[in-house]
C-alpha positions in Angstrom: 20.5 80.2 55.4 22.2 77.2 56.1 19.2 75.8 58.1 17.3 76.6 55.3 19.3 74.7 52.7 19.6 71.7 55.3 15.5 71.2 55.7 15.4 72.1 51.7 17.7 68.9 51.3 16.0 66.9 53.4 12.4 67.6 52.0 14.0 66.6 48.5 15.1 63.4 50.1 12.0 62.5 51.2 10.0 63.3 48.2 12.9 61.2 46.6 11.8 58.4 48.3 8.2 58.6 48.0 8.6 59.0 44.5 10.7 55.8 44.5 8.2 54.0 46.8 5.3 55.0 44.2 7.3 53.4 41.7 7.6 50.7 42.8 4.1 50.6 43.6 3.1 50.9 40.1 5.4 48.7 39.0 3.8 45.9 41.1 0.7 47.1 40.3 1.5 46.8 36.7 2.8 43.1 37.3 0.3 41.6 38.9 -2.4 43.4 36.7 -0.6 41.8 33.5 -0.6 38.5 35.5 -4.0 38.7 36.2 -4.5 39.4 32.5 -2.6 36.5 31.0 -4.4 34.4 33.8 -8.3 35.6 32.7 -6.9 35.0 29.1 -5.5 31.4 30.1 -8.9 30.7 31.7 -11.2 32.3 28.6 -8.5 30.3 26.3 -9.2 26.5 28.2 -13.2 27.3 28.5 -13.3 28.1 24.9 -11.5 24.8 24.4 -13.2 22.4 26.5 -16.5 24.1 24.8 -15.4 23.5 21.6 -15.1 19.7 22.1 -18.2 19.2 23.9 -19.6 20.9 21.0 -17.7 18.9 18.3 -18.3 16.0 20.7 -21.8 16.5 19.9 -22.3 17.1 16.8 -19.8 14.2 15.7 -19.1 11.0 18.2 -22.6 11.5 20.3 -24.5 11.9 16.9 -26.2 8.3 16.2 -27.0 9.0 12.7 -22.6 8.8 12.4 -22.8 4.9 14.2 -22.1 2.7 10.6 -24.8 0.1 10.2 -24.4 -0.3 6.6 -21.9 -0.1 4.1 -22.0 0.5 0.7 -18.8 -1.0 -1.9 -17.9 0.7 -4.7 -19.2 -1.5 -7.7 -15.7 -0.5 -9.7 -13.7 -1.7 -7.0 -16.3 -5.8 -6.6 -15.2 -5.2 -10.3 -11.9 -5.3 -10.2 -11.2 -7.9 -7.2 -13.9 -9.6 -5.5 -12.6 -11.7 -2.8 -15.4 -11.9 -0.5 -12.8 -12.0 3.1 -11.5 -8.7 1.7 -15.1 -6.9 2.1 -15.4 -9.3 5.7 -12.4 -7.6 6.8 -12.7 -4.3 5.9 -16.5 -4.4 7.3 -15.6 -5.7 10.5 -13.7 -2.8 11.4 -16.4 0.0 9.9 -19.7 -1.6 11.5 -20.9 -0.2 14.6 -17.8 2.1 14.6 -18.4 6.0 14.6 -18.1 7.4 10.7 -15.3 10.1 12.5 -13.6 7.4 14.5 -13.1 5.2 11.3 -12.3 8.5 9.3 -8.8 9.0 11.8 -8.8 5.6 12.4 -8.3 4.7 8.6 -4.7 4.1 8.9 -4.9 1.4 11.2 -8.0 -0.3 9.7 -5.8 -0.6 5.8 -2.3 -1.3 7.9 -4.5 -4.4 9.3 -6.0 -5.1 6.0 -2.7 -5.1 4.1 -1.3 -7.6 6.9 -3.7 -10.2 4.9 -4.2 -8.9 1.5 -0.7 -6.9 0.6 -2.9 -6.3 -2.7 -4.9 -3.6 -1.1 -2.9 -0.1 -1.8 -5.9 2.8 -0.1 -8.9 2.4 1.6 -11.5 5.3 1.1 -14.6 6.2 3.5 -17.3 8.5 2.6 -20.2 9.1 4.8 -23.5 9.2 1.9 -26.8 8.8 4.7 -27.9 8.0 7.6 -25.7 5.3 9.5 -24.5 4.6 6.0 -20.9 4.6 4.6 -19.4 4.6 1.0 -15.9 2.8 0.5 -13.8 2.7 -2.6 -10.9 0.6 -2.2 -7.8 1.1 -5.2 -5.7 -2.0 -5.8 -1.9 -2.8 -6.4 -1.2 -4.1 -10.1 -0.2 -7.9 -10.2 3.4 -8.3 -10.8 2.3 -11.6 -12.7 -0.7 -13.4 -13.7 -0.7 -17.3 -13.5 -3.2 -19.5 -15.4 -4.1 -23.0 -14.3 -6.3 -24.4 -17.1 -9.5 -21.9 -16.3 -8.2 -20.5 -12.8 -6.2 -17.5 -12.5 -4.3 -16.6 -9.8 -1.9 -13.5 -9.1 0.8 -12.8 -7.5 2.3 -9.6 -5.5 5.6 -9.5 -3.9 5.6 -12.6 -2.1 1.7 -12.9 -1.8 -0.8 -15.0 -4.1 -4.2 -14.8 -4.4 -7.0 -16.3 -6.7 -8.9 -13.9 -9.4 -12.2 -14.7 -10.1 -14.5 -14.8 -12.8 -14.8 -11.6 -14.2 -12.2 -9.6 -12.5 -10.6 -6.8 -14.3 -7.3 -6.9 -12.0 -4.7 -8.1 -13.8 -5.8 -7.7 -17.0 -3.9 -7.2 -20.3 -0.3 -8.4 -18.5 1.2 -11.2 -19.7 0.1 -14.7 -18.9 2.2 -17.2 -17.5 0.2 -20.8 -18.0 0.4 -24.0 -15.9 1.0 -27.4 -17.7 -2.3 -30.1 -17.4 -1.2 -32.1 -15.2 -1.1 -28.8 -12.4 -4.8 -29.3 -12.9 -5.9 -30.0 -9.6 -3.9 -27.0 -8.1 -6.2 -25.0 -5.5 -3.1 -22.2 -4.7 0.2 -21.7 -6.4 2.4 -21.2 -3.0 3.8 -24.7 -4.1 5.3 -23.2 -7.4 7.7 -21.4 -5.4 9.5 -23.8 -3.1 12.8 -23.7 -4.7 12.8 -19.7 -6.0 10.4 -17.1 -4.6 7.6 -15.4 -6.5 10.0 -12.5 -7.0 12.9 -14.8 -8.3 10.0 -16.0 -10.7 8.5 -12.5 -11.9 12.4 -11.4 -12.7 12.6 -14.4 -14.6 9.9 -14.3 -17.0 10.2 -10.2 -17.5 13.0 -11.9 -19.1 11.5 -14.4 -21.2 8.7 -12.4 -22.2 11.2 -9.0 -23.7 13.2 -12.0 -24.7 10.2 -13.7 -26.8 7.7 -11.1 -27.1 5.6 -12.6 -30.0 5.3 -15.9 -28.3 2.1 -17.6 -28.4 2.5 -19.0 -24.9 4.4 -19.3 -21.7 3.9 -22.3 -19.6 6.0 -22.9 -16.2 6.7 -26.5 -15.3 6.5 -26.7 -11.4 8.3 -29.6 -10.2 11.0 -29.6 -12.8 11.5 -25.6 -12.5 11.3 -25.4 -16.2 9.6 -22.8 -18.6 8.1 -23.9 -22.3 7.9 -21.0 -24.6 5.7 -21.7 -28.0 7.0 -19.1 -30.5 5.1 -17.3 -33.1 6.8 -19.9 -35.2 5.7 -22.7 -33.7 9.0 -24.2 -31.9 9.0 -25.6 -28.4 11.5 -24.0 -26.3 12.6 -25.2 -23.0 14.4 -22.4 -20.6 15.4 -23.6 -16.9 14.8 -21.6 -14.3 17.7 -22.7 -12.1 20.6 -21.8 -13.8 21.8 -18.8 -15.5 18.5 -17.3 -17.8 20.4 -14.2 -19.6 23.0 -17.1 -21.1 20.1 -19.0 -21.9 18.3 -16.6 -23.6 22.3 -15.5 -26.0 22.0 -19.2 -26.7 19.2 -19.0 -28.7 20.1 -15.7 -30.1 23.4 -16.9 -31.5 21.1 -20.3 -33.0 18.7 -18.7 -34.4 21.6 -16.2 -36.4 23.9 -18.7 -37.0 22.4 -21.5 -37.2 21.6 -23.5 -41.1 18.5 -25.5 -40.2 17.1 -23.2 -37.5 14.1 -23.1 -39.8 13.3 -26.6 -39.7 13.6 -27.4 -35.9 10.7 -28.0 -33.7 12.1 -28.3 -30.3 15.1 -26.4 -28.3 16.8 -27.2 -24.9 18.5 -24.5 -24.2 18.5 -25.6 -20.3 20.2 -28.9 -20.6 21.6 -30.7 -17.8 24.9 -30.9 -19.7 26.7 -28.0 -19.1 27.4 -25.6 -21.8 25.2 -27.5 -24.4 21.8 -27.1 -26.4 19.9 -29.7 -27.6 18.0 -29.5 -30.9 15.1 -31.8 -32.5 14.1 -31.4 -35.9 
């Protein structure tokens, strides 16, 4: 009986251990066949992708009817400024470029247009035919339109640039002029050497809420002066190196308080003596 038992025991043992062995087995088995699977995956994964690009390759960068020859400009935005290096620039980074390569590249072409015309605010690319593109480029408003005799010029931020005939960009603002004898003016970088073009705009959003049925501005570069003509036919003189806001109370409390307000022609409120407005009848 006890023999018995005793060989019992030990057959259990040993089926034990070959059920343990199979186990593990399996359990390997299972490993390496989910390896195996991830790995064939992996592989079907990458040739799909490398597939996929040759194919987009293709049909996009490898296609010649994509390589830019010509460019068409969207008449609205000629209209609206036509400065003929703008178009140079912008075509000499479309032509003979890939229509896809320009698409992605887009940012980089208007950060390097903006470096020279700060007026530019998108640049738009459209492929309409063969080897042919469409771009509509969308424009910054002026903060301020300057008038020397029959030339206008703007200015944004810090940068100037000349409108020409028949430009719309710009239009209906307020005009500041230029005095004759800033005739033979070809740029108006010279008219801010003692305040910046921002200094200046700030300035005369002033003086225009401040005179708003004026018949005229004119800015006196040199003598950093402005000559308002008011709706009543008085010349007044602001200077644009001292303190405007006072300037501009000056005249309020003269025009109010003044008796023969109605009868002067010409007012100084920028006087070189301090504190004091000058008056001619």
């Amino acid at each position: 009986m006890r023999a018995f038992v005793r060989q019992k025991s030990i057959r259990q043992a040993t089926l034990h251990g070959h059920t343990k062995e199979s186990s593990a087995k399996n359990f390997f088995l299972k490993i390496s066949r989910f390896i195996n699977m991830k790995f064939l995956r992996g592989v079907v994964i990458v040739f799909t992708l490398i597939y996929g690009c040759i194919f987009l390759f293709k049909r996009t960068l490898f296609v010649p009817e994509y390589i830019i020859q010509k460019i068409q400009y969207d008449s609205g935005s000629i209209q609206q400024f036509d400065d003929p290096y703008l178009y140079k620039a912008i075509s000499k980074y479309l032509k003979g470029e890939n229509y896809h390569v320009a698409r992605r590249s887009k940012g980089f072409i208007l950060d390097s247009v903006q470096a020279s015309f700060p007026i530019v605010s998108d640049i738009t690319i459209d492929y309409v035919a063969r080897n042919t593109v469409y771009v509509t480029i969308t424009f910054f408003s002026p903060e301020m339109v300057i008038k020397n005799q029959s030339v206008l010029f703007g200015v944004y931020k810090n940068y100037t640039f000349r409108i020409y005939s028949g430009n719309t960009i710009g239009s209906g603002q307020e005009m500041l002029y230029l005095p004759q004898y800033a005739a033979g003016l070809t740029t108006i970088d010279g008219l801010f050497y003692k305040q910046t073009a921002k200094e200046l705009q700030q300035q005369m959003t002033l003086i225009y809420t401040a005179f708003p049925k004026s018949k005229f501005v004119a800015y006196l570069p040199g003598a950093e002066r402005t000559v308002i003509m008011t709706s009543d036919s008085k010349k007044i003189f602001i200077n644009n190196l001292i303190d405007i806001p006072q300037q501009i109370k000056n005249f309020e409390l003269l025009r109010r308080y003044y008796a023969d307000y109605a009868k002067l022609r010409e007012i100084d409120l920028g006087s070189l003596e301090k504190d004091k407005v000058i008056v001619k009848k």
